[in-house]
N, C-alpha and C positions, 0 to 999 in steps of 0.2 A: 401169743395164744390164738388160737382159731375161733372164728362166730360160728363157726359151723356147728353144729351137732353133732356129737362124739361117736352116737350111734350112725349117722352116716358118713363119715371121716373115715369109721372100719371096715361100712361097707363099700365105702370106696375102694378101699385098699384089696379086697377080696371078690371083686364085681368078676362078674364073666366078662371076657374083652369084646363080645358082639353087643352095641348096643343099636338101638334105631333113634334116630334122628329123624323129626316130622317139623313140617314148616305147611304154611297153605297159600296157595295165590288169591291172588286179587277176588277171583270169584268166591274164594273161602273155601274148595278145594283142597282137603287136604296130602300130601302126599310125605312117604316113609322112607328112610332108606335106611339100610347099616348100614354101621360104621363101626372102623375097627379102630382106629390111629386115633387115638383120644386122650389129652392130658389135663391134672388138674393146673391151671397157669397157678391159681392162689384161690382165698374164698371166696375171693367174687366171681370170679373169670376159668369156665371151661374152655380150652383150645383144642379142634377137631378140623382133623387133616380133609382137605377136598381130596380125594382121587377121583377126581373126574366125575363131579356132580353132573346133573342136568336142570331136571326141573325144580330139584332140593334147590343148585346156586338160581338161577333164575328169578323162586319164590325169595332165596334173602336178597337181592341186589332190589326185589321193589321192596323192601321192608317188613318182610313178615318176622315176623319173631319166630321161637322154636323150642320144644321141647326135647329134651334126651332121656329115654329110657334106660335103666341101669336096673339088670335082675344082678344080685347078691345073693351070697347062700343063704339055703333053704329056700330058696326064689322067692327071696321077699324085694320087692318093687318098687324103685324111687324113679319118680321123674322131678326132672330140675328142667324150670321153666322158664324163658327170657327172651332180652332185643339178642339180635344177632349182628354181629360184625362180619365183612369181609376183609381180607389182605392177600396181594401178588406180590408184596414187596415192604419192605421196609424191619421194623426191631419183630412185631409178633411174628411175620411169616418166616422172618431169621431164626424164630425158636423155635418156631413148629419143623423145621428143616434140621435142627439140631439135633432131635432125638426121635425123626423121622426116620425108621428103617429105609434105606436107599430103592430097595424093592418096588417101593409104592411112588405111585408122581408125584404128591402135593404140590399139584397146580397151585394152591390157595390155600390159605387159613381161614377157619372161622372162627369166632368168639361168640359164644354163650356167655353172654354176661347173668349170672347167678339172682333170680328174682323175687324165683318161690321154690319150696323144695316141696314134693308129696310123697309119702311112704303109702303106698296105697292110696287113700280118698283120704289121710290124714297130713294135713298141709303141717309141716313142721318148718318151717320158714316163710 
């Protein structure tokens, strides 16, 4: 059974496929990018395809953590918030390669490790 929340479980499942992804560097600088190649690994762990970051991989390789925004129908708003992993190699980057459309690079995987969840300003995790 899932820790997650039912209500965002479903909007998972019916999210629009553009999300953004924000990280900040060292100066606290924030910066945003979409991203479209995004899977749920499990409840704790989102996995999201690098095609060719720049300053997004930059800001996670010195430690920034990272938010994902996810509009759901009726554009209601979840952002899930956490540390961030990198990988060029190994079992994650093997999955993300899995059920990565060939189209795209994936240079690298990232992980979202799952921290906090917010529906709007309403933190439900």
């Amino acid at each position: 059974m899932s820790t997650l929340p039912k209500a965002f479980l479903e909007a998972w499942d019916q999210r629009e496929p553009r999300m953004i992804l924000t990280t900040v560097n060292n100066a606290g600088e924030p910066n945003a990018v979409w991203v479209l190649c995004v899977n749920k690994l499990d409840d704790n762990r989102i996995l999201i395809a690098n095609n060719f970051f720049s300053k997004t991989l930059d800001n996670i390789l010195a430690g920034s953590s990272g938010s994902l925004l996810m509009i759901a129908p009726e554009r209601e708003a979840y952002q899930i918030k956490g540390s961030l992993e990198y990988y060029t190699d190994g079992p994650i980057y093997n999955e993300m390669k899995a059920w990565l459309d060939p189209k795209f690079a994936g240079v690298g995987a990232v992980i979202l490790n799952i921290e906090s969840i917010y529906y709007g300003a309403e933190k439900i995790i």
